[in-house]
N, C-alpha and C positions, 0 to 999 in steps of 0.2 A: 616556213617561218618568215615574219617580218622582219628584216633586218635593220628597218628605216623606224621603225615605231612600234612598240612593243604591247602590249595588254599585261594586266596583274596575274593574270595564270604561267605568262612567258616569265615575267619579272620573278616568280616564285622561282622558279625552276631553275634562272640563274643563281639566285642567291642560293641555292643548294648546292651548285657545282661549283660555287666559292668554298662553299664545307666541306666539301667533299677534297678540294684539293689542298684545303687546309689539313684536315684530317691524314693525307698522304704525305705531307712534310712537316708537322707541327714539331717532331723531334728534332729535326736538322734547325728547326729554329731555335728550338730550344738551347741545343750545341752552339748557338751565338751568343746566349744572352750573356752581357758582361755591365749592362748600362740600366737603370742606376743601382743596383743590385746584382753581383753575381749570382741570381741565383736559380737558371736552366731553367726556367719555368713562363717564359714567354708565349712558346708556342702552344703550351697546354694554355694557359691563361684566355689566348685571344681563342682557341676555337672552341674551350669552355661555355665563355661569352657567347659567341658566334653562338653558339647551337643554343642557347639559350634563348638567343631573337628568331630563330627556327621555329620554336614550340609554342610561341606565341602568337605567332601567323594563325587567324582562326579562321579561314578561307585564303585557301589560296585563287580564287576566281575573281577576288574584291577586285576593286580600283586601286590601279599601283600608288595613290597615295594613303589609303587604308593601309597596303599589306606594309610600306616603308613606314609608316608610323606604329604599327604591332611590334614591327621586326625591333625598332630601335628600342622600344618601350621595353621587350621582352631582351633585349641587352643591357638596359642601363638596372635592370632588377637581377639581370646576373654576371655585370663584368665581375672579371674575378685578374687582381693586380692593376698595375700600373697600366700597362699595355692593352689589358681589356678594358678599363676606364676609359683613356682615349681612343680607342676603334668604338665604344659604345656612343662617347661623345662626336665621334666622324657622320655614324652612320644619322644620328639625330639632327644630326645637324641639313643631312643629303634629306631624309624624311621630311623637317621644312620647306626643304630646298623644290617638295614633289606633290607641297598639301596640294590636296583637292585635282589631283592629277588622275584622269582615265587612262591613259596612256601615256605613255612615255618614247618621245623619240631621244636619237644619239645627241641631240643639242640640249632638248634638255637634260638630259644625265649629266653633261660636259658642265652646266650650271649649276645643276646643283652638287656636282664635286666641289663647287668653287666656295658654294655656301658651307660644306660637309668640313672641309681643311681647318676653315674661319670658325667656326664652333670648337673646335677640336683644341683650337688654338686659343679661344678663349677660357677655356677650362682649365690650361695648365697655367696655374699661379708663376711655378718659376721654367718660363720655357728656354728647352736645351734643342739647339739647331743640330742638326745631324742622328734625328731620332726619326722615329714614323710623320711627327710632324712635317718634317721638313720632306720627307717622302710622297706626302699627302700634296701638299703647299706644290713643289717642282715639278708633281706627276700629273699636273693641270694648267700649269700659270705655263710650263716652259715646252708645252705641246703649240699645234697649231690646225683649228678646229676650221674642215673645209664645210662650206654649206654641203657640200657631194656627200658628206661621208655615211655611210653606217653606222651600223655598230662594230661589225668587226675592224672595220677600217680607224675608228675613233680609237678604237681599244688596243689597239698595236700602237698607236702612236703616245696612249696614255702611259702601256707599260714600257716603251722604249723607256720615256721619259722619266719613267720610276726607276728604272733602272741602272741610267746613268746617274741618278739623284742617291741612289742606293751604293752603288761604288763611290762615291765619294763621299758619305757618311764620315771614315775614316780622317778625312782633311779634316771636318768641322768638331770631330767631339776625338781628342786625345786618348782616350781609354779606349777606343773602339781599334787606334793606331796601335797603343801600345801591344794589343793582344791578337794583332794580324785578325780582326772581324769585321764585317760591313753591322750595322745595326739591326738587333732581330724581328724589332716592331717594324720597319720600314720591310723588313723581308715577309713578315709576317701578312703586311697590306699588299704588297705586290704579290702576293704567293693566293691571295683574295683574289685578285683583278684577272690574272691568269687566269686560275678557273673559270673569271666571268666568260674572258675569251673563246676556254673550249668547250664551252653549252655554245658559244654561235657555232662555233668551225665544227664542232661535231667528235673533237678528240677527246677518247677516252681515257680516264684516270687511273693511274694503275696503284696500286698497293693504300686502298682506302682501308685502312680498320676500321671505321663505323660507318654505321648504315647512317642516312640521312634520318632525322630524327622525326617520330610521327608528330603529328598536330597536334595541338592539346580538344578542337572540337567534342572529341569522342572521348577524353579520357579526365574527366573530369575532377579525378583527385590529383591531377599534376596541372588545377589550375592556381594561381594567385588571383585572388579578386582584388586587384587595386583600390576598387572601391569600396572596400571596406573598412578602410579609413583614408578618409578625404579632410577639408575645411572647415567640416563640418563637425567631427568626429570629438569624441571626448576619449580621453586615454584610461581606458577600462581595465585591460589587465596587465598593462606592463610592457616589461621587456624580456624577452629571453635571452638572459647573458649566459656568456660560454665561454672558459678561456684557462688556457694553461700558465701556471706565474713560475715562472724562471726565479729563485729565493738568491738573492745575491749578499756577498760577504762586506759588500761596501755599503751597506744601508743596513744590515743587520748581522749577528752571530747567528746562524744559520742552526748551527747543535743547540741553541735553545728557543726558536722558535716553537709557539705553543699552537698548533694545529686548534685545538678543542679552543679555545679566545679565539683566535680565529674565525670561528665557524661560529663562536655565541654573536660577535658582530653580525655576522652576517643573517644568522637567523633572523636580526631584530631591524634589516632592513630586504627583507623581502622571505619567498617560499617558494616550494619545492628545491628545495637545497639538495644539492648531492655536491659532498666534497671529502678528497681524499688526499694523502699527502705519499709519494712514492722518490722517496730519496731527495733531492735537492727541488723537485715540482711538486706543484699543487692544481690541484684540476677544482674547478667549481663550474657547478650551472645554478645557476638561481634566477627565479622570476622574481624583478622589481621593478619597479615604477621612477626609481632615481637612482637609475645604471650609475650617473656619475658618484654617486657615493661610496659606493662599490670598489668603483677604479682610483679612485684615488686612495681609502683605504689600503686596497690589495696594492698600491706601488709604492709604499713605505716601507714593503719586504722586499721587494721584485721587481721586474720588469718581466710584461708580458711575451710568451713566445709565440702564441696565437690567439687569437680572439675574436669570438661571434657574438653579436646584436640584432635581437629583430622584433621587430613589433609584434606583438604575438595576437594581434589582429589578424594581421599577415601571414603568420606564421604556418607554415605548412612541412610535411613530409612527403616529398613526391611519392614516395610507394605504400607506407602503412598509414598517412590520413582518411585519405577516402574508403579502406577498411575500417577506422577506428571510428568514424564520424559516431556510433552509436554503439554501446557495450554489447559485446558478443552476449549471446544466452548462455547461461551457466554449465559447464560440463563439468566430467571429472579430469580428461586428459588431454591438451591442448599441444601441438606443437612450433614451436615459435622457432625460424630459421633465418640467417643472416647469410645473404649472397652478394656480388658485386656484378650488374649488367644484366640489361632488361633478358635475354636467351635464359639466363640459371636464375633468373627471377621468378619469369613463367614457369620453370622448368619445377621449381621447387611446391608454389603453389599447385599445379598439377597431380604433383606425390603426394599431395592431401596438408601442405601447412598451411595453419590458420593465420596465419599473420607470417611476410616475409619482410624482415628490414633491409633496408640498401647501404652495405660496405662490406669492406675486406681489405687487404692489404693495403695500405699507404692511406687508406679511410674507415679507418676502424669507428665502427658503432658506438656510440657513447652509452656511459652506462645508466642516463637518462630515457637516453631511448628504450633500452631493454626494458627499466622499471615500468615506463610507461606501456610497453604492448605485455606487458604482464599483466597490468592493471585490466586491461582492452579483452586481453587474452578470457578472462571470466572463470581460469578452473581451479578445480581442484591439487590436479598437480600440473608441472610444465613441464615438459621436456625443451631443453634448448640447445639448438645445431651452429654452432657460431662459426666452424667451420675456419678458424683461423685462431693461432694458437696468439698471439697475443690478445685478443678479445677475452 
């Protein structure tokens, strides 16, 4: 291996063993998260992300400024929170930092971190020092870059530096002191850079729960066509809104909210409605074309406790679109199964189901989804395996 200047096949294979060592500590990050939200969800967040600019990568052999502009492209379509926002805004920024680059040596990477922090930083409207920011920012400006070095050599002296930047979190942001934690997004990017480390040195990772995730090349219904709407574009079918509404006692008398007014609004600004009311929440999906009339209606009851938008250009299900692309042929007995993680996914297709959807616990199927592979599904009767008792 090159240590001095690297090619887009080397460059992939680091970015993997960043996932990979994320994937081995993303709970301990999580056990930090107290900023700006307590709410443990850090480390699943950033390596959500992460894997998301993984599956993006549509050759790993390209020019390491192709594969760093997929990878950020295929993060900033899936950060998921605060903290995968900006690691999606870092790495876009380093992807600038690498256009039109065949290789890549330790000096330029040292450059374009410097570009990757300043993007990162331009993204947060209100920025707080003693966050991943500032982790990014100190874990390059406060190194010192020999013309000699490598890559392993540059990369020791990055993470030193992130690391002393990382224990001092605590000084600059108050909540981080109050609760005895260093910051989780800073631990989060140094916990990145480490792995970059042990792809040079050769040290393996121990206790990965997931595999590095395949390419999307070959698998074609776990792509997003970005281009399928551009500049150009006219807005055809909407949006797919999704969201659960919290009914609150300070904006309304809750025992007499009228569910069926409700849902006559709603009919008459968009379709495919699916909406139910289950004690104090109300769940809707509805395709429209003026999401905000929507939200603003529904927060004259409530305030949202989750909520998804998506262009439904865009719109895709990584595991039952590219089954459903064309109405199955008419049977009489179909069976439709709902698993979580690609091994019990294949596993169930295998045992003869016609359509498997993706969730289970803590991501439970919507019950749009289900109408819709009924629809796909084409029979007579259904049998359905939902395999988890709230579903």
């Amino acid at each position: 291996m090159n240590l001095n200047n690297i090619n887009g096949l080397t460059f992939n294979e680091m970015l993997e063993y960043g996932y990979k060592n994320l994937c081995a500590h993303y709970k301990a990050i999580n056990d930090l998260n107290v900023f700006p939200v307590p709410d443990g969800d850090t480390g699943t967040n950033m390596k959500l992300t992460y894997k998301n600019g993984l599956k993006t990568i549509s050759d790993e052999s390209a020019p390491v400024g192709i594969i760093a502009d997929e990878f950020a492209r295929g993060m900033l379509f899936g950060a998921r929170g605060n903290s995968g926002v900006l690691t999606s805004q870092y790495f876009r920024g380093f992807a600038d930092g690498v256009k039109d680059k065949q290789e890549l040596s330790a000096h330029d990477f040292a450059r374009a971190m410097k570009r990757a922090y300043r993007n990162a930083y331009s993204a947060c409207v209100d920025v707080a020092e003693g966050t991943i920011l500032t982790v990014a920012r100190e874990g390059i400006e406060n190194m010192t870059f020999d013309e000699g070095d490598d890559y392993i050599a540059f990369l020791k002296k990055v993470i030193s530096a992130m690391k002393i930047s990382l224990d001092n979190t605590p000084e600059l942001l108050p909540v981080l002191k109050e609760n005895g934690v260093i910051d989780s997004g800073g631990k989060g990017l140094l916990t990145i850079f480490e792995g970059f480390l042990y792809f040079f040195t050769g040290q393996e990772i121990s206790n990965v729960e997931e595999e590095v995730p395949a390419k999307n090349k070959n698998k074609k219904e776990d792509v997003i066509d970005y281009s399928a709407f551009n500049e150009n574009s006219v807005l055809e079918y909407g949006y797919c809104t999704e969201f659960l509404l919290q009914l609150q006692n300070c904006k309304i008398d809750i025992p007499s909210f009228d569910l069926q007014e409700f849902i006559a609004f709603l009919q008459e600004h968009g379709n495919s409605l699916v909406c139910f009311q289950t004690g104090s929440i109300v769940k809707v999906h509805i395709h429209t074309k003026k999401p905000y009339e929507v939200i603003e209606y529904a927060q004259k009851f409530g305030e949202f406790v989750t909520f998804k938008m998506e262009n439904m250009a865009l719109q895709h299900n990584e595991k039952i679109h590219g089954e459903m692309e064309k109405k199955q042929e008419r049977k009489h007995l179909a069976y439709i199964s709902i698993a979580q993680g690609d091994g019990l996914i294949d596993l169930f297709k295998e045992l003869g189901s016609d359509i498997v959807l993706n969730g289970g616990q803590t991501m439970n199927t919507s019950v749009a989804e289900m109408v819709d592979a009924f629809r796909f599904a084409n029979a007579d009767e259904i049998i359905l395996l939902p395999n988890e008792s709230n579903m």
